[in-house]
C-alpha positions as CSV (number, residue, x, y, z in Angstrom):
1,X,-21.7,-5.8,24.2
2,X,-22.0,-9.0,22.2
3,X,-20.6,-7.4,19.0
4,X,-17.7,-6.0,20.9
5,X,-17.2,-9.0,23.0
6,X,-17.1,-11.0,19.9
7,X,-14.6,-8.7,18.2
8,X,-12.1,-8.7,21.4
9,X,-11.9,-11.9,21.3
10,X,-11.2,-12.5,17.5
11,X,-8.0,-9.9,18.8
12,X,-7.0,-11.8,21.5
13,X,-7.0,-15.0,19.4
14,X,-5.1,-13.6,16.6
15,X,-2.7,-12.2,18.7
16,X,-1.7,-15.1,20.6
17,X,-1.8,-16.9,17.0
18,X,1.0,-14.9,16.1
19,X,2.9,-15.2,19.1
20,X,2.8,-19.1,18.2
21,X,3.3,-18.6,15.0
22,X,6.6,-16.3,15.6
23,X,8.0,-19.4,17.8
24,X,7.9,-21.5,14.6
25,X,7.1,-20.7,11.3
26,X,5.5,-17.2,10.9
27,X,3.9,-19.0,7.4
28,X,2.1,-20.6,10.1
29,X,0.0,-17.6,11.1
30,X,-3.4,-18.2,10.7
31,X,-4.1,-15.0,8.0
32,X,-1.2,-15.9,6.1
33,X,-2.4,-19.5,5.9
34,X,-5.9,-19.1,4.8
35,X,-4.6,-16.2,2.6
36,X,-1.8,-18.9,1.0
37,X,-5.1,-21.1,0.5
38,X,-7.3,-18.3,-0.9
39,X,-4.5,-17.8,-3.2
40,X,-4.2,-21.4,-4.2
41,X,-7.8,-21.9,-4.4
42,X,-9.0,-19.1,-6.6
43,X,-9.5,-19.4,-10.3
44,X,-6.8,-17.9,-12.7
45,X,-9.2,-15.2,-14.4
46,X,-10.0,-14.0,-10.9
47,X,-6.3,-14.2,-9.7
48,X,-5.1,-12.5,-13.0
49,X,-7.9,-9.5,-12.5
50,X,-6.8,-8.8,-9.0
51,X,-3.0,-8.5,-10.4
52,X,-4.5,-6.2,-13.0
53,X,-6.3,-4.3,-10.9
54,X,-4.2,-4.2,-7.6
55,X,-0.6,-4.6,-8.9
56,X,2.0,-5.3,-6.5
57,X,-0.2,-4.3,-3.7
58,X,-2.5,-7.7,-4.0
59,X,-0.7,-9.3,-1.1
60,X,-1.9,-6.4,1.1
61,X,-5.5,-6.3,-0.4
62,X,-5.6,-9.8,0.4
63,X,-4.7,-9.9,4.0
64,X,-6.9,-6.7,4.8
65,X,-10.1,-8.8,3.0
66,X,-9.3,-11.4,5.2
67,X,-9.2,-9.4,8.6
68,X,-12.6,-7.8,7.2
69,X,-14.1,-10.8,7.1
70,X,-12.5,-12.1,9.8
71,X,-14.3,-9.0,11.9
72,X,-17.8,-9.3,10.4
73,X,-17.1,-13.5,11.3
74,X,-16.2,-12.0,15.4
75,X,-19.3,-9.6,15.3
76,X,-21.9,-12.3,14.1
77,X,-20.3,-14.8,17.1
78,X,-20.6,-12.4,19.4
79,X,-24.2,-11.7,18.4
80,X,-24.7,-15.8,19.1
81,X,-22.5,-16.0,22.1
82,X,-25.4,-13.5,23.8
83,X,-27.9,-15.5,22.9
84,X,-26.7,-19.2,22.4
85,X,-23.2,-19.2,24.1
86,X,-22.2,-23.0,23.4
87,X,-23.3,-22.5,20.0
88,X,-21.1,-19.8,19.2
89,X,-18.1,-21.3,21.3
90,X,-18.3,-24.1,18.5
91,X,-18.4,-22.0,15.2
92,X,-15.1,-20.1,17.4
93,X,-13.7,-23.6,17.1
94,X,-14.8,-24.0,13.6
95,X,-12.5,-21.2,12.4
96,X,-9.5,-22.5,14.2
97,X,-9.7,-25.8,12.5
98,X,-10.1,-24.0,9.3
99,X,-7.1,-22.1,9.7
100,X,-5.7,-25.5,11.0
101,X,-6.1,-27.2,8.1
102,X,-5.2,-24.2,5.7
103,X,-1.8,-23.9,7.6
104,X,-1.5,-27.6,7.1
105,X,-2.1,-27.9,3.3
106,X,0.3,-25.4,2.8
107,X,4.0,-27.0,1.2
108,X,6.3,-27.9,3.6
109,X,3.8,-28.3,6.6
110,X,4.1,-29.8,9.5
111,X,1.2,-30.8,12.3
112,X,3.3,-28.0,14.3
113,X,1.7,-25.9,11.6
114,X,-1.6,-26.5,13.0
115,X,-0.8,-25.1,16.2
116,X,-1.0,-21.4,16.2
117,X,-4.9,-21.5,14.9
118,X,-5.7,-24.0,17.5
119,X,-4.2,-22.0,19.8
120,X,-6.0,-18.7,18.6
121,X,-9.1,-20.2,18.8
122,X,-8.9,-21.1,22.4
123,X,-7.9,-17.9,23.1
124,X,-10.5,-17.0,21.1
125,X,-13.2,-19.2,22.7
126,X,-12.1,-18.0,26.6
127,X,-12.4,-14.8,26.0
128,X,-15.6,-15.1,24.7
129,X,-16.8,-16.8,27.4
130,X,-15.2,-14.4,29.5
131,X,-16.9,-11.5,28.0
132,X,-20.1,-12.6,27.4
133,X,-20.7,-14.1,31.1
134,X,-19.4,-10.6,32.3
135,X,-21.7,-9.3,30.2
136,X,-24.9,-11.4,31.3
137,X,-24.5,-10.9,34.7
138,X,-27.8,-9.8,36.5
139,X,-27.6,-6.5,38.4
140,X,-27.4,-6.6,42.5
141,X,-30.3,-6.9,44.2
142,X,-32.3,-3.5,45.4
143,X,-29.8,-1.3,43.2
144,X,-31.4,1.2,41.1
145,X,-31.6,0.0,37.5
146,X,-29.9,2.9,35.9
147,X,-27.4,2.7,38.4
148,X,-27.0,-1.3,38.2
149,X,-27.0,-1.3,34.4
150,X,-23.8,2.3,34.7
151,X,-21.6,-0.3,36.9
152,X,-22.1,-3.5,34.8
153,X,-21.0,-1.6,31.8
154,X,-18.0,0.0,34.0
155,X,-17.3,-3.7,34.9
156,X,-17.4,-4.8,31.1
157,X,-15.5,-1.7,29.7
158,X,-12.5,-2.7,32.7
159,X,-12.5,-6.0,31.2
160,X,-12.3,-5.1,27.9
161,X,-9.6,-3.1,27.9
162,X,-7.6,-5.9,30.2
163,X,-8.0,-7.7,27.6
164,X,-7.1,-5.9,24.6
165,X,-4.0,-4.5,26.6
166,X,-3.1,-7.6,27.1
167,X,-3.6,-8.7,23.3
168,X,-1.4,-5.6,22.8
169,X,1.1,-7.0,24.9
170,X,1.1,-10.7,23.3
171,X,1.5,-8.7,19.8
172,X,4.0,-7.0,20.9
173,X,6.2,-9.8,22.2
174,X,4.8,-12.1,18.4
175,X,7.1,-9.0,16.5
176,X,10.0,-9.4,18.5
177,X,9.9,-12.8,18.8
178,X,9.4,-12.6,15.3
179,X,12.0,-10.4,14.8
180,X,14.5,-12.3,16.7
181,X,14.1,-15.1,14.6
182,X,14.7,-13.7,11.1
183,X,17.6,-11.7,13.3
184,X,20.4,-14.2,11.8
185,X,18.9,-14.2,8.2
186,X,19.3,-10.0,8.6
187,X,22.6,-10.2,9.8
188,X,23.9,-12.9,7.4
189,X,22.9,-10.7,4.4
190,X,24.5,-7.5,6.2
191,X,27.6,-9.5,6.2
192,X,27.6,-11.6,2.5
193,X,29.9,-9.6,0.4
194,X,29.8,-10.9,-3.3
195,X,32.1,-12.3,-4.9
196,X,34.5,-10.5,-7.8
197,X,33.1,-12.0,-11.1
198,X,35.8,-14.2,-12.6
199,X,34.3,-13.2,-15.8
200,X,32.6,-9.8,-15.3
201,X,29.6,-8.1,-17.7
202,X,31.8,-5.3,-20.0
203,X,30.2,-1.8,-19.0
204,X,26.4,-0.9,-20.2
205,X,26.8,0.7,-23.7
206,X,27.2,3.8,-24.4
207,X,23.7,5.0,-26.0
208,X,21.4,1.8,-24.2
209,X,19.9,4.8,-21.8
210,X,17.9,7.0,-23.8
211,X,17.4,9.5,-21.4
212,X,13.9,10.6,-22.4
213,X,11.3,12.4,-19.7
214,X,9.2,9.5,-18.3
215,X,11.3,6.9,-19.9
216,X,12.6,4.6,-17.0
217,X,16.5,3.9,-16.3
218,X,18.2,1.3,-18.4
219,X,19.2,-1.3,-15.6
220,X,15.4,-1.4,-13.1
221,X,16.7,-0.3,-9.4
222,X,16.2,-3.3,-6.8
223,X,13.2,-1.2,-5.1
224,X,11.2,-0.4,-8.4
225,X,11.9,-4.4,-9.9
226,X,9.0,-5.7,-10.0
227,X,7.5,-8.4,-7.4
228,X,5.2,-11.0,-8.4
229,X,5.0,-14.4,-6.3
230,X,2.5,-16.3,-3.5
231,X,4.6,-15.8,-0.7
232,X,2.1,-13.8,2.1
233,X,5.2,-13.5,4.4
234,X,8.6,-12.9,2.5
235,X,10.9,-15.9,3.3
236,X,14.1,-14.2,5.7
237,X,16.8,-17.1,4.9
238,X,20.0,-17.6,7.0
239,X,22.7,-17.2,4.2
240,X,24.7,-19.1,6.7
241,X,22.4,-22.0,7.1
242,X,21.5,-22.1,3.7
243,X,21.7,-25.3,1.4
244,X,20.8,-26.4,-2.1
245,X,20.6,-30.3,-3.2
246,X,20.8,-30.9,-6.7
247,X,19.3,-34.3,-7.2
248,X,17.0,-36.9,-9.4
249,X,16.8,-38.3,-12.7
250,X,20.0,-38.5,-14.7
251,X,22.5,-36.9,-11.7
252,X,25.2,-39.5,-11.5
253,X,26.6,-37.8,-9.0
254,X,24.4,-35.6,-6.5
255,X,25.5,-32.4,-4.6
256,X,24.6,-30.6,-1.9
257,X,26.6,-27.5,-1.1
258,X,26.5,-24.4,0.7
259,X,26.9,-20.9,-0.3
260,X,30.6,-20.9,0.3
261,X,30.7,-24.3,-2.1
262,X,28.4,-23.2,-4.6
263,X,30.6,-19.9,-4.9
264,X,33.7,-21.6,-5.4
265,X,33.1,-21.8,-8.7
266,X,33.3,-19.2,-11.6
267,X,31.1,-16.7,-10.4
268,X,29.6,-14.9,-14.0
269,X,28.1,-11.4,-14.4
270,X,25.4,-10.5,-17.1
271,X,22.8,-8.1,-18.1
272,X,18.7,-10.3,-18.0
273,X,15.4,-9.0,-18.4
274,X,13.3,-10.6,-16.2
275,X,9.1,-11.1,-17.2
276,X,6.6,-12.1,-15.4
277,X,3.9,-14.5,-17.7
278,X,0.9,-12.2,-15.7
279,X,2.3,-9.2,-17.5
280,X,-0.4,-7.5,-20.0
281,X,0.4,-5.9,-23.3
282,X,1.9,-2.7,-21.7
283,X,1.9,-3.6,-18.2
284,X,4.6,-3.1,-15.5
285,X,5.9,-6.6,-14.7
286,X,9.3,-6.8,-16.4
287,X,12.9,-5.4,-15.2
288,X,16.1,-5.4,-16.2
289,X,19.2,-6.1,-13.7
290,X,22.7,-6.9,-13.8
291,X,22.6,-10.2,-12.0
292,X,26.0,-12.1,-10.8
293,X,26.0,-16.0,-9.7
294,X,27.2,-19.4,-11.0
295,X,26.2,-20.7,-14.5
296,X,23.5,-23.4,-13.5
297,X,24.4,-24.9,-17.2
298,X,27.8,-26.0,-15.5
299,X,26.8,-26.6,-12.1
300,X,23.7,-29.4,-13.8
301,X,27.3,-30.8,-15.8
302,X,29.2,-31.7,-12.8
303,X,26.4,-33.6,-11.2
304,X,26.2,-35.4,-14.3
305,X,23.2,-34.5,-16.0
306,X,23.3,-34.0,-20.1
307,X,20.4,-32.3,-21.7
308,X,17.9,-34.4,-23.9
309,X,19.6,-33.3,-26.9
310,X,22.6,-35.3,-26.2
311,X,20.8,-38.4,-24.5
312,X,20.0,-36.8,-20.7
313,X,16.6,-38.9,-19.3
314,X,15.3,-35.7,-17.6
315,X,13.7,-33.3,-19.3
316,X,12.6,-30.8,-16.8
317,X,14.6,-29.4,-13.7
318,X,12.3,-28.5,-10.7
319,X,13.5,-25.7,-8.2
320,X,11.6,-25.8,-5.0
321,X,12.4,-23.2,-3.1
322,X,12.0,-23.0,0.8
323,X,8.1,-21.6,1.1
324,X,7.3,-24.7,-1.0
325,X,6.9,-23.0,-4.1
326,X,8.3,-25.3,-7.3
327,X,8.8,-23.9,-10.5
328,X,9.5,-26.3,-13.6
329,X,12.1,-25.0,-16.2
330,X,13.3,-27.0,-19.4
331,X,16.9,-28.8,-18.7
332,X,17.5,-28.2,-22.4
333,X,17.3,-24.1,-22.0
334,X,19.6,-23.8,-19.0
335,X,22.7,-26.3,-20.8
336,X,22.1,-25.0,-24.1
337,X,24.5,-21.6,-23.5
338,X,22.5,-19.2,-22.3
339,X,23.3,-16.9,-19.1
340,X,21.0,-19.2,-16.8
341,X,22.0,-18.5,-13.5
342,X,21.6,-19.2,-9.9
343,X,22.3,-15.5,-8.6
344,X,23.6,-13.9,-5.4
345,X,23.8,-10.7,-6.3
346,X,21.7,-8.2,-8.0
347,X,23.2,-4.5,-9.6
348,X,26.1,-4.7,-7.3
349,X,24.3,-5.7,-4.3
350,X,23.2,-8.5,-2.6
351,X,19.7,-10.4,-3.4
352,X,17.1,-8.2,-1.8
353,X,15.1,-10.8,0.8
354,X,12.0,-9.6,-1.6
355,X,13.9,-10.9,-4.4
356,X,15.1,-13.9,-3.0
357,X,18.3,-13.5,-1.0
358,X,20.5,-15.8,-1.0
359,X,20.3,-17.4,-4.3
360,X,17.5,-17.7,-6.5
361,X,17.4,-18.9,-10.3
362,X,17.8,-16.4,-13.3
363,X,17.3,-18.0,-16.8
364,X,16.9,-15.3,-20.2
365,X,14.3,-16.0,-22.5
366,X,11.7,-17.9,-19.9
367,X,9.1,-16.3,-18.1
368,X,9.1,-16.1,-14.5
369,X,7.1,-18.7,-13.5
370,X,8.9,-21.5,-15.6
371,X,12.6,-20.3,-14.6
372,X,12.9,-17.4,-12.1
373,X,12.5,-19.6,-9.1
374,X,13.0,-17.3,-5.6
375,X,15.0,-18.8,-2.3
376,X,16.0,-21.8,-3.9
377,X,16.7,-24.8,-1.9
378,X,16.4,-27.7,-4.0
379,X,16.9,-28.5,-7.9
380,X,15.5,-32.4,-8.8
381,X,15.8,-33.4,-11.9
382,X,12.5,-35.0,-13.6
383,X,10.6,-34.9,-16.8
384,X,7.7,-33.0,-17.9
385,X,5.6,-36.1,-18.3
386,X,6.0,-36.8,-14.7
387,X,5.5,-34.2,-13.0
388,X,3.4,-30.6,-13.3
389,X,5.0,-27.8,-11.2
390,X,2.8,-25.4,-8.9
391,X,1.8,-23.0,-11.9
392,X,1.2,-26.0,-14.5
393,X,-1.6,-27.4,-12.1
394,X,-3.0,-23.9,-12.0
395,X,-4.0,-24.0,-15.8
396,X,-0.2,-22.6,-16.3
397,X,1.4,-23.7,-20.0
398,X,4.4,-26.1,-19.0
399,X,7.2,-24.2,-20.9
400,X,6.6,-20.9,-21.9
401,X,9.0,-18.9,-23.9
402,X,9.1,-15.0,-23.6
403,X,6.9,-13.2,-26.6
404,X,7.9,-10.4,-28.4
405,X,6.7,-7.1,-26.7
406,X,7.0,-3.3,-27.0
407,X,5.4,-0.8,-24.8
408,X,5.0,2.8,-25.0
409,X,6.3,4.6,-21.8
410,X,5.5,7.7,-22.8
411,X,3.0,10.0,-23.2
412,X,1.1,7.9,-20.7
413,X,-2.3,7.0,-21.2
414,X,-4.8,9.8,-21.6
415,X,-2.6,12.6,-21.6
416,X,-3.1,16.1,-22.3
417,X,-0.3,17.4,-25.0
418,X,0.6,20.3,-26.3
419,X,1.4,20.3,-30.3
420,X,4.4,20.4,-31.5
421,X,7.0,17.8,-31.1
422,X,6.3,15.2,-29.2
423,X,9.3,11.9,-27.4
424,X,7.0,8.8,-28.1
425,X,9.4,6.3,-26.0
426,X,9.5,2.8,-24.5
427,X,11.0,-0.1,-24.4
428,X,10.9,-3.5,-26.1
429,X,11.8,-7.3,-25.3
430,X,12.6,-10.7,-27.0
431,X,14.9,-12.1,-24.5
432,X,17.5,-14.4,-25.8
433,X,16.1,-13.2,-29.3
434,X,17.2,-9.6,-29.1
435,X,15.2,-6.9,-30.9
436,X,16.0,-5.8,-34.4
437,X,13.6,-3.2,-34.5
438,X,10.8,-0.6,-33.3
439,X,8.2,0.4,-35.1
440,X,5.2,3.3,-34.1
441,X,2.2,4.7,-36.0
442,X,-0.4,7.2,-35.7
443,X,-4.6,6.5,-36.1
444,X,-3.6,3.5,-37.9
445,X,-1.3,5.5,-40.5
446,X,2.0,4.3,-42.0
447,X,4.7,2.2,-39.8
448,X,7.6,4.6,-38.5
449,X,10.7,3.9,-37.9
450,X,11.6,4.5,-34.2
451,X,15.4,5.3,-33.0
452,X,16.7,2.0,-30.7
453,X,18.8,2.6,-27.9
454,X,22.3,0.7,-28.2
455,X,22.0,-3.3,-28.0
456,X,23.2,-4.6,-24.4
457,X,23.3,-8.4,-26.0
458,X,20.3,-10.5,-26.7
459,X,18.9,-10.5,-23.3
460,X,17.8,-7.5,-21.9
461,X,15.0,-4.8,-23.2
462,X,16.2,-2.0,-25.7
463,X,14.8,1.3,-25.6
464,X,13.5,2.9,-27.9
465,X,12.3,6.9,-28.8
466,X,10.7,8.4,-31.9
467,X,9.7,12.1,-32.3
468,X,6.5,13.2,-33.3
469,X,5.3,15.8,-34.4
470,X,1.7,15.9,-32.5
471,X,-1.2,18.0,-34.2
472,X,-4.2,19.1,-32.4
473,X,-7.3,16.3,-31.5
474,X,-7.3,13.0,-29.9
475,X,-4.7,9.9,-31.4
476,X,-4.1,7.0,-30.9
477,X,-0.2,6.0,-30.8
478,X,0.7,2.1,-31.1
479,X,4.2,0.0,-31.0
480,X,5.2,-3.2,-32.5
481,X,8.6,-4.4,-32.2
482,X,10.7,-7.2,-34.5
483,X,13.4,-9.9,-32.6
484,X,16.5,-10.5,-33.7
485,X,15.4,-13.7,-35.5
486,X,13.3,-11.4,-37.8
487,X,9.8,-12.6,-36.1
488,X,7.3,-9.1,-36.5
489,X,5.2,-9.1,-33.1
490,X,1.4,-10.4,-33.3
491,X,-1.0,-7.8,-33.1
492,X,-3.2,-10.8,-32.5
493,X,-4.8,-9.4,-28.7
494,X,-4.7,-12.7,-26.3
495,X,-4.6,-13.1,-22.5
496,X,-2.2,-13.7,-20.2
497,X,-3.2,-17.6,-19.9
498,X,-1.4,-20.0,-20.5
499,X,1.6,-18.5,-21.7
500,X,1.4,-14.9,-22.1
501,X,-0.4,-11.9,-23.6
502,X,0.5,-11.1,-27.3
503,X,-1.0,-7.4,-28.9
504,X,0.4,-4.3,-29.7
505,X,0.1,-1.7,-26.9
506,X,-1.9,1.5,-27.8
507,X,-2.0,4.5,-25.7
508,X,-4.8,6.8,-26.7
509,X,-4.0,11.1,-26.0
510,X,-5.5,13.9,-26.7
511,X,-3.2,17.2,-28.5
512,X,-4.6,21.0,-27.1
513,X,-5.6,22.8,-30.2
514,X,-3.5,25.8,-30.6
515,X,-4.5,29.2,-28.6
């Protein structure tokens, strides 16, 4: 009865968490807190393993690790409540404080932050003492044990599920209340209709989509782009509400607009390949859209900024976005020309709220992490010497230009062939380079010349397909590519940190011998 009073009333706290939560900031939450702390906390090699291992599913892994714990934490209370009751009534309040303080080093926190933990652990801390009391109650006088010991239980199992109906009920009430408030952020997107580009992107080439078996689509659909970010709850942001101040060194004349402002101006459509830095030789974590928004270049022009090149003080622009998150991009990349955008819209849609609806920054050639900031709500402009961004104090490099990568598609990895003719196909990036070539080879054999899908400008991947002619036994197929500047990718094999994996992907398969 201890282990199940302690684990009721873990339920009852987090529910009533959440319910506080929902009322104010659902980042608030205490899970989502301590899992945005976790996050912050943990060294890069571990954070980069769980990316490799869990994909885009980390988010999830995360927040069921932290109910596990948070269960074996409720049994072991209840264990102490039975035995020491003040004792465990104390650790209860030890766990709201630490999800107290998580919520409140979290950016953008407020001491309102700290309330739905504290609130949870009272909860928390009643029930237990609720329970547990129930529980220890000695049996009537003159009743038979067995009989005495049947109605106590009776009287504990009643109680319990009060209770947990009742957590039920609070849960219930957190999602619509929860619901409710990200109602108007819904219903803002349902209504945004984008804008007609004043200068539209000319139709994808004829010949940029291969069309080969396991070979992915040309332009990445919005639910197969690829997610990679910190944010534990995705950010539901009123497009009608929304606001961006563009700020800081240099700006001689600061703006703040809304989205009706910012899209006053030339509104600009173009083809980007997005990467993320975390992306392995090979792996999954790059997509290519057709993205439409306002050309940041001009928008940093009328506030008055000039780049370094031509005198500007600032160096680096800093987008914070509205979770807190700030991502530090080079001033000199988004005015030098380049399609740097901040986007609304996303293959003839709006932004997805996963992908940062209503505007969020888009700049070719960058990885992610130094340019691709989500729900933007602020642009200062600084310098690199004063100030490291989120990623930069996580080990991060400070600017980090995309490298040169091909990956083979397909066969995948391990695959069982028949001989015979054989589509080895992929695709290959050097954004704001452009790729001039494909090359593949067999056990370390000769270079061959693959067949490269038609060039959709410098800035998004090209595919890329070259028949083979597969012989019985086990090969091993590997793909180096060559940007437009005439650079041949490394086969140098490096990590991730600080700025990006370099190495040739390989993709080992085995050919049936024949009969």
């Amino acid at each position: 009865m201890g282990a199940v009073s302690g684990i009721v009333a873990a339920v009852a706290g987090l529910a009533s968490a959440q319910l506080a939560a929902a009322a104010g900031r659902p980042e608030a939450s205490p899970v989502t807190a301590v899992g945005g702390a976790v996050v912050d906390l943990t060294p890069v090699a571990v954070r980069e393993w769980a990316i490799r291992l869990f994909g885009t599913s980390d988010k999830l892994v995360l927040g069921l690790g932290i109910l596990a714990v948070l269960a074996a934490l409720a049994v072991g209370t209840g264990l102490l409540a039975v035995r020491h009751l003040p004792a465990a009534l104390a650790v209860t309040g030890g766990f709201g404080l630490v999800g107290a303080l998580a919520a409140l080093s979290r950016p953008e926190a407020s001491w309102r932050d700290a309330l739905p933990s504290l609130v949870g652990a009272l909860v928390s801390a009643g029930v237990l003492y609720l329970l547990v009391t129930a529980a220890g109650r000695t049996r009537p006088t003159g009743a038979p044990q067995g009989r005495a010991d049947s109605m106590d239980r009776r009287r504990f199992g009643r109680l319990v599920a009060a209770v947990l109906a009742a957590s039920a009920g609070v849960g219930i009430g957190a999602r619509r209340l929860g619901a409710h408030g990200s109602a108007d952020a819904t219903a803002s997107r349902a209504r945004f209709r984008l804008p007609r580009p004043t200068v539209p992107a000319p139709p994808v080439p004829a010949g940029a989509d291969l069309r080969v078996p396991g070979l992915g689509p040309f332009l990445t659909p919005n639910q197969d782009f690829y997610r990679v970010d910190t944010a534990l709850v995705v950010p539901r942001v009123d497009a009608d509400t929304w606001r961006l101040r563009i700020h800081g060194e240099g700006v001689t004349r600061p703006l703040e607009l809304d989205l009706r402002q910012l899209l006053a101006r030339p509104v600009v459509e173009h083809d980007i390949t997005l990467t993320c830095v975390s992306n392995e030789v090979g792996g999954p974590y790059a997509g290519n859209a057709r993205w439409l928004g306002v050309r940041l270049g001009d928008l940093l022009r009328e506030a008055g900024v000039r780049p370094p090149s031509q005198g500007g003080t600032a160096d680096q622009l800093v987008a914070r976005s509205v979770d807190g998150m700030t991502i530090g991009t080079p001033v000199e990349a988004v005015m030098d020309g380049r399609a740097a955008l901040l986007a609304v819209g996303m293959n003839g849609r709006p932004l997805p709220f996963a992908h940062g609806f209503p505007v969020r920054m888009v700049v070719p050639g960058l990885y992610g992490y130094v340019s691709a900031c989500k729900w933007l709500a602020e642009l200062r402009l600084t310098t690199f010497a004063a100030y490291d961004a989120y990623w930069v104090r996580r080990s991060w490099a400070q600017q980090a230009v995309v490298k040169t990568q091909a990956r083979i598609d397909t066969p995948r990895p391990y695959a069982d062939l028949s001989p015979g003719r054989v589509a080895v196909a992929g695709v290959a990036w050097a954004q704001h380079r452009g790729i001039e070539r494909v090359q593949v080879r067999v056990d370390g054999g000769p270079w061959q010349e693959a067949r490269l899908g038609t060039a959709d400008g410098v800035d998004t991947w090209r595919q890329w397909v070259w028949p083979w002619q597969a012989t019985p036994g086990r090969h091993r197929l590997e793909v180096r590519a060559t940007d437009g500047t005439g650079a041949v990718q490394t086969g140098v094999r490096t990590g991730t940190v600080p700025d990006g994996a370099t190495g040739w992907h390989t993709v080992d398969v085995n050919v049936r011998a024949l009969g």
